[in-house]
N, C-alpha and C positions, 0 to 999 in steps of 0.2 A: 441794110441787113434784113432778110426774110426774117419775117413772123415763128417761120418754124427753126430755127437757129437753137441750138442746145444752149446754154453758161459751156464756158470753157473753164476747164477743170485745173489748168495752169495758174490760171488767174488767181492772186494772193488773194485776192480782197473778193474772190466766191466763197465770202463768209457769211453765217448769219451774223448779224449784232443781236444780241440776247436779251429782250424786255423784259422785265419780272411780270406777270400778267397778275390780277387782282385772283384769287384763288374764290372758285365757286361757292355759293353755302349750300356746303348736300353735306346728309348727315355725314358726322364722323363715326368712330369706332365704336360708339354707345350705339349709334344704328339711328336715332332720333334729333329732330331741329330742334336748337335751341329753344323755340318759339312754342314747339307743341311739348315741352315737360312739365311737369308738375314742381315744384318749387316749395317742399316742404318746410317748415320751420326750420330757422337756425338750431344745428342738435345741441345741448347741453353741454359740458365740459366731461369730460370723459368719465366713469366712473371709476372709484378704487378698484385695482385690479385685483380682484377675488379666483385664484387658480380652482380651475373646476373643471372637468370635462365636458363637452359639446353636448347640449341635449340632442339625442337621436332624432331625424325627421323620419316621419312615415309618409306612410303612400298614400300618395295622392292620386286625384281623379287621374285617369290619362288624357283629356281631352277636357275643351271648355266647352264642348257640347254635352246637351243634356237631356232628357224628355223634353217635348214640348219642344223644342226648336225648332226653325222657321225653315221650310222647303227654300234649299238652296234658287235664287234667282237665275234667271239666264241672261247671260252675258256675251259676250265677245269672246275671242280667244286672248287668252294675257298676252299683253307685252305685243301684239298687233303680230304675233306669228301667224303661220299657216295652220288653219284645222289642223289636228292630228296631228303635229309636229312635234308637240308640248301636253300630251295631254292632262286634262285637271280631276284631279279624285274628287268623287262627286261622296258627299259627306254632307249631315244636318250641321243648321250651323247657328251657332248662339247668336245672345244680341248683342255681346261686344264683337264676334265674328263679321257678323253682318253690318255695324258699325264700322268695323277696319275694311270691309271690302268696298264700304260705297267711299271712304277715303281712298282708298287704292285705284278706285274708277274714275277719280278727280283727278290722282295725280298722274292716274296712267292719260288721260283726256287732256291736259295742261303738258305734258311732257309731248305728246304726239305734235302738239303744234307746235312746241318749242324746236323738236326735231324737221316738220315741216317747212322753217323759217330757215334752217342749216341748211336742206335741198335746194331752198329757192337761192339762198346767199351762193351756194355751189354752183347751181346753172346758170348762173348770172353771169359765169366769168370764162371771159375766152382764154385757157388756159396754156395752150401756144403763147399764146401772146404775153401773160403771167412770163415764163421760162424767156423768154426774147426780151421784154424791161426789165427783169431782173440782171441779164447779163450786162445790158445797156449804165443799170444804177453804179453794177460793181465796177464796170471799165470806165466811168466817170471818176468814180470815188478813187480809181488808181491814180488820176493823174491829181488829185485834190489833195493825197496823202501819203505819204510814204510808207505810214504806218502798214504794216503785214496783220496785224492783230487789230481786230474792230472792237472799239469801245462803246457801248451805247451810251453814254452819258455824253463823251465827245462826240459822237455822229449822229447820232438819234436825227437833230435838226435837219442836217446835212442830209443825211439820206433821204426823209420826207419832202424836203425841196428839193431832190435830186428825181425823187418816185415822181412829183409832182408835173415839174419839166419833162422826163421821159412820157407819161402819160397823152400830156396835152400833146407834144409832137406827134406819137402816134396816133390818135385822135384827126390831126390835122392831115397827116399824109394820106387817113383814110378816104378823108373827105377829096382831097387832089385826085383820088383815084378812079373817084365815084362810085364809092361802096357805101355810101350814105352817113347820114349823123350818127353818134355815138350819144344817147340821153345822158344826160349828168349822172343820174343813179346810173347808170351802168360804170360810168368813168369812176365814180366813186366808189363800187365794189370791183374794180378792176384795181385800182391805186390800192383797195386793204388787202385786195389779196397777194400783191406784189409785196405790201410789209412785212406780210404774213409771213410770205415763202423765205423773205433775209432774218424778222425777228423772233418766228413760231415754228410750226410745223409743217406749213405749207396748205395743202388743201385739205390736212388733218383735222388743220386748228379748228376750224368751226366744229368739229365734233370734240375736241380736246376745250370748248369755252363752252359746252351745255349743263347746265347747273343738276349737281349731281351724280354725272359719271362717274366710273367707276373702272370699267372695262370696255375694250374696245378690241372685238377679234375682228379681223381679217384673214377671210381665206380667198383671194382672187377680186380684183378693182371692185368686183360687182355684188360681195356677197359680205356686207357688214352686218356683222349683231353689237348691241349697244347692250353694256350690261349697266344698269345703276345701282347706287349703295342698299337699294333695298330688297337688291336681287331681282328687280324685275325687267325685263329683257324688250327689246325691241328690235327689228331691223330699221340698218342705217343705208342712207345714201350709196351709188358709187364715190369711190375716191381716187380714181384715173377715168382714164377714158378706157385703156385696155390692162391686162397683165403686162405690157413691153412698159407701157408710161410708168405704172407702180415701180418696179423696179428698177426705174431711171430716177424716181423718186425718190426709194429708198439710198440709192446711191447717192445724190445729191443730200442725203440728210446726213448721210456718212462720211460725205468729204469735205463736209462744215461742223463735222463735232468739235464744240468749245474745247474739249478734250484732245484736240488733232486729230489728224484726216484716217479713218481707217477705209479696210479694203471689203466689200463687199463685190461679188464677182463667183464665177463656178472655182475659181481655185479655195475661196473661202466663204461658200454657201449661207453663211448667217451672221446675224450681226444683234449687239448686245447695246445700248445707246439711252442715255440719257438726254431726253428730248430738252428743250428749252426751257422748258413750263417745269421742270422735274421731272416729268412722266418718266415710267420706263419702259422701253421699247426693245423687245424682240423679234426677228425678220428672219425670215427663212425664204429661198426660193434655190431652183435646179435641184435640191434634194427632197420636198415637197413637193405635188402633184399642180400646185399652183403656189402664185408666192403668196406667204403668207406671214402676218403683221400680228402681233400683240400686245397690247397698250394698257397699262397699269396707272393709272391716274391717282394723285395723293391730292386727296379731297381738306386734307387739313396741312398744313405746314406749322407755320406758328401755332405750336397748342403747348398746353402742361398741364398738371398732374389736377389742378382745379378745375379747367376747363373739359376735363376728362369724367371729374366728377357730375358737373354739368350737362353729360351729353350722356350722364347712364353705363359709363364703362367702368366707375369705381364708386363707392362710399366715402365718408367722413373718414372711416377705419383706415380704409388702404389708402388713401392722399397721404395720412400722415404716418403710416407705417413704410410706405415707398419711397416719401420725400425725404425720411429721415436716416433709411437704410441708403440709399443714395450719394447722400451731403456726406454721408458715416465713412464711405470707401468701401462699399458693400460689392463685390463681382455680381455680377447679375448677368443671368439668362433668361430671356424672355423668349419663350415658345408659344407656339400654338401651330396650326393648320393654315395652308394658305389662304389669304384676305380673310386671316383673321384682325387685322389692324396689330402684328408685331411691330412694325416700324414706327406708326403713330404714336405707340405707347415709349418705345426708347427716346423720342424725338419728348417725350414729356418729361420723361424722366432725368433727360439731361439740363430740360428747361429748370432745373429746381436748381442747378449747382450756381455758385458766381459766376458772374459774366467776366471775371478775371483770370478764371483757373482757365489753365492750357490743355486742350482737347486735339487729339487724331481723330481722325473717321476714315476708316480705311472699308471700302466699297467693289464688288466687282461694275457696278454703275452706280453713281450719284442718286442716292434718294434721300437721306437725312437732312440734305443741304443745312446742316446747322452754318455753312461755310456761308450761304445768302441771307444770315439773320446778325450781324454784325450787334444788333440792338438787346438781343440776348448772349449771345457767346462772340469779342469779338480777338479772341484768341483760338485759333482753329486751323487747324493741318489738316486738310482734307486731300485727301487722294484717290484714286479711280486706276483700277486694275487695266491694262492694254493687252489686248489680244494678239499685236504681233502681225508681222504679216507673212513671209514662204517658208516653209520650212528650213531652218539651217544646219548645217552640217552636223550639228550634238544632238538631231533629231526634233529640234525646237523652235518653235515660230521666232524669227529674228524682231528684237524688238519687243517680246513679253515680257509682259513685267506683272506677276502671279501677286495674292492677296498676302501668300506669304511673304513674299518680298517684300513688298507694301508696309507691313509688320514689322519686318527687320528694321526698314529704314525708320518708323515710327518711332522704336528706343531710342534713336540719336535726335528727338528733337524737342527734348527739354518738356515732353507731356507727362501730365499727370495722373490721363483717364484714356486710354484708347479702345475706342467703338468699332466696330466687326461690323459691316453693315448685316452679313447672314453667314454662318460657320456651315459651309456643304462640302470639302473634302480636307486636302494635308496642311489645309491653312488652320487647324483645328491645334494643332502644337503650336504654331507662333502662337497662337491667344492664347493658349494656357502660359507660355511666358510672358507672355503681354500680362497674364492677369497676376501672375507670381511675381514680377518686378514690379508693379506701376499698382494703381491704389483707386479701386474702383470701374474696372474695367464692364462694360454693357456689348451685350451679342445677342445675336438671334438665331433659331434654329427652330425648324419643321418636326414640330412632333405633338402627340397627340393627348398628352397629359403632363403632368410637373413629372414624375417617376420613369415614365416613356424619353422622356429628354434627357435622364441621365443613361438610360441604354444606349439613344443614339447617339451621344458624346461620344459614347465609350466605343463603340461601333466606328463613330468615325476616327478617333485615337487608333485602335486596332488595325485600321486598314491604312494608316499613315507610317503607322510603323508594322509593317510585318513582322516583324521578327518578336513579338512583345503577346504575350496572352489579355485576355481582359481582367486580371488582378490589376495588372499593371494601369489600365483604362479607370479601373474605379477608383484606386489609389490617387490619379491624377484628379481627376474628377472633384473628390470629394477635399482633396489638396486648395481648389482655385478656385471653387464654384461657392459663393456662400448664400448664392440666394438662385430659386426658379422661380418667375412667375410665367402662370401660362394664360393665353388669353384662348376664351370659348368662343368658339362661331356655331349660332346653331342656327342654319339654314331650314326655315319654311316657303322658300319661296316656289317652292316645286305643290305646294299644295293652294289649295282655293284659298285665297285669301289669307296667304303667308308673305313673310317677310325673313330678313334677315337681322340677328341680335348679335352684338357683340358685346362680350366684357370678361374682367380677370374672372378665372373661375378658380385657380387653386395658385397659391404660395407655400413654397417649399424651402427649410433653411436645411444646406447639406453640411456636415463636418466629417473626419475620417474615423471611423471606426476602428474597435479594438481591435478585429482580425483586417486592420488595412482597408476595407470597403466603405463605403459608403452608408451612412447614418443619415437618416434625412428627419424633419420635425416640421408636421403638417401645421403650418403656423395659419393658412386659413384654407375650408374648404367649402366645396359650391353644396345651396341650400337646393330645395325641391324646385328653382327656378333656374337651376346652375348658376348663380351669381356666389362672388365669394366672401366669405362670415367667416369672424373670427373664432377658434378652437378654444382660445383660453391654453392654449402651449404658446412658451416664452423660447424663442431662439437661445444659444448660449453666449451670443455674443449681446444680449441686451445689453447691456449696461454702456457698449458701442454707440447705438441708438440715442440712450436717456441722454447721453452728453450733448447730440444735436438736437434734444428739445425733445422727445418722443416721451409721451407718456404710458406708461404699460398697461392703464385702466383699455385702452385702446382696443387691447389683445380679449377682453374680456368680451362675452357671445354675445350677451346685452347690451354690447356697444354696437352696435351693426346698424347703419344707418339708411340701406337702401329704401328708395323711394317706390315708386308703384311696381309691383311685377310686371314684366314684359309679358305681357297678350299672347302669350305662346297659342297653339292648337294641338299642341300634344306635352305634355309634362315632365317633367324627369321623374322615373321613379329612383326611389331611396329605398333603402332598407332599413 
């Protein structure tokens, strides 16, 4: 068999086997490593809840610069772009400024080589020849198994002594032919990239295994930017040899989805994909100018509501005011703006519930993977929405199987919390039923404040059901919804010596109002830092709460526990 020989796509066993990979330490949704926080005193026991109104904040500086600050240094351009591509506002800058940037010149210096080490592990490997033992491992493994579906716990072995034998052969015929030795390192990153491409992403992985990631676009084999959790950006390796290869690529990742084989092709230009690792992947190509790739990396998996406090995305206050609304059977919508860490914080908030109780997760692709944590939830219906593949005659992809649907079937399976991975069109009425029968239901959705996310509910209600005004939206709304939290992203990464901050900034409890609308009761909201502080207002459903342990001194504004402010360069003003 030539070296340039495709996988034949026939083949049952052109599967990947799915390795769980160790998950990187880059920040999470607090924005900071565990290693560099501040670790304040254990806080006190809550005090008696004193009902009082929020003392007002005033206005603060705009910026942490101040007289007397130090002439901005000369640098590089961030994140190794091109001049001019990116340009940097040139601004005086304090001495925690100038502090945060000579760390940012570390870890942008330490990140460059870690990326340099991805290049060389990339051109290390005859990639032909990757695609030709890969086919070689799977038409072995056919005649070793019957099995149609790969296990990695049962093949794992098997394939590595199968990668192993294919290697050496090829190795050997090189040599018969007098194309010279192959050095062990080379055989050796030849063999991981062959693993790669059955139990990763292929020649992605090495940039989906750099500690930190975050984002990863692709526009055309040759033009990758790396984005990481703290916003700061780099160009990445190629990841083909050409635009033909990518695309053969993508195709191969599409017809090993654990999920079953979908069709990526000019009849159906893009593709929606739960990678291996969790990542999620979206692909475009013939209806883009080149094909193009984008890569959502979930930098935290196993987390909750403690280790969230740990990482600067919540307080003393909101651990126990979320833990206990939660446990309580509270609906919950968590909003915010994209990569703002909505997912990260649902995946926390379910971490708080028994690992007995029965959970959905109904997803348009696998990101919660509460379904790969058995050790925290190991009762779990997880499902993953199908695209379908030609059109059929009632005008509908044969074979789709929509979120809503997903939902439907959900009620029939004896759950008692079912999770939305993200509510974006008419799947927005299955979950208001999902949240009206079932007890405790979690969703997410793109919006830009607690109050902003009950518009777009209702917006998306409205345009699900035509025939219906938005009375009828808020009515719903304020019916199912008994809680908002929203999480802030306040992106400095566009200025000299910025970064990205994540954390809740506002808690919102909804109930239905006398004229039918919506009542909402700002139960916490964001201080001059936009981090979110107790009001001292009591939801009406407290006494909900106090039975799963919540104590209400909690609610009181002198209970607010955050640790240092976030280093901002520009402030929030308040009024």
């Amino acid at each position: 068999m030539s070296p340039k020989s495709t996988p034949d796509p026939t083949q049952p066993t052109d599967l990947p086997i799915f390795a769980q990979r160790p998950e990187p330490s880059a920040r999470a949704l607090g924005g900071a490593s565990p290693s560099a926080l501040h670790h304040a005193p254990t806080p006190p026991p809550p005090p008696p809840y004193l009902p009082q109104a929020p003392a007002p904040h005033g206005v603060d500086e705009a910026t942490t610069a101040g007289p007397g600050s130090a002439a901005p240094e000369a640098t590089a351009p961030r994140g190794g772009l091109p001049t001019g591509e990116y340009p940097t506002t040139e601004r005086p800058l304090g001495e925690r400024a100038l502090r945060r940037r000579r760390r940012e010149a570390a870890a942008v210096g330490g990140r460059q080589g870690q990326i340099r080490e991805a290049l060389e592990r990339l051109e290390a490997v005859d990639w032909a020849a990757v695609q030709h033992l890969r086919s070689q491992v799977s038409a072995s493994l056919t005649l070793l198994s019957e099995d149609t579906v790969l296990d990695e716990s049962r093949h794992r072995s098997t394939v590595d002594r199968l990668t192993q034998q294919a290697v050496d052969d090829w190795v050997q015929d090189r040599v018969a032919r007098g194309e010279g030795v192959v050095s062990l390192d080379a055989q050796a990153a030849l063999r991981a990239a062959v693993l790669d491409s059955m139990f990763g992403a292929g020649r992605l992985q090495p940039l989906l295994d750099l500690p930190g990631i975050e984002n990863i676009e692709i526009e055309g084999h040759d033009n990758v930017t790396l984005e990481f959790s703290d916003g700061s950006l780099e160009m990445g390796p190629p990841v083909a040899d050409s635009d033909a290869d990518l695309i053969s690529e993508i195709q191969h990742l599409a017809r090993t989805s654990a999920t079953g084989e979908q069709q990526f092709s000019m009849v159906r230009p893009w593709l929606r994909l739960a990678l291996p690792d969790g990542s999620r992947m979206a692909a475009e190509a013939w209806l883009s100018h080149r094909p193009s790739i984008t890569i959502r990396k979930h930098p935290y998996i196993d987390t909750d509501l403690a280790q969230m406090k740990e990482l600067g995305s919540i307080d003393d206050s909101l651990q126990a005011f979320l833990s206990a609304a939660i446990r309580a059977g509270k609906n919950v919508m968590v909003s915010g703006d994209a990569g703002a860490g909505k997912t990260t914080l649902v995946r926390a908030l379910l971490n708080e519930l028994d690992p007995r109780e029965r959970l959905a997760t109904v997803e348009a692709q696998y990101e919660l993977l509460m379904h790969r944590l058995p050790e925290r939830h190991h009762r779990v219906w997880a499902a993953e929405a199908q695209g379908g593949g030609e059109v059929g005659l009632d005008g509908r992809p044969v074979g789709e199987v929509t979120l809503t649907r997903l939902i439907e079937l959900s009620l029939q399976k004896n759950v008692t919390r079912i999770v939305v991975g993200e509510v974006v069109g008419e799947e927005v009425m299955a979950m208001m039923e999902a949240m009206q029968g079932g007890r405790g239901s979690v969703s997410t959705v793109h919006a830009h404040s607690a109050l902003d996310t009950v518009e777009r509910l209702v917006t998306l209600i409205t345009r699900a059901r035509g025939n219906v005004d938005t009375s009828f939206g808020y009515r719903l709304v304020a019916q199912n919804v008994d809680l908002v939290v929203h999480v802030g992203l306040v992106d400095e990464s566009h200025l000299d010596g910025g970064r990205k901050w994540r954390h809740v900034d506002e808690v919102v409890a909804l109930e239905i109002s006398r004229d039918t609308h919506v009542a909402h009761t700002r139960i916490f909201s964001p201080d001059e830092f936009g981090r979110a502080c107790p009001t001292g207002q009591l939801p009406s459903w407290i006494g909900d709460i106090e039975r799963h342990g919540f104590d209400p001194g909690w609610l009181d504004p002198a209970a607010s526990t955050w640790g240092p402010p976030p280093e901002l360069l520009v402030r929030h003003r308040t009024a």
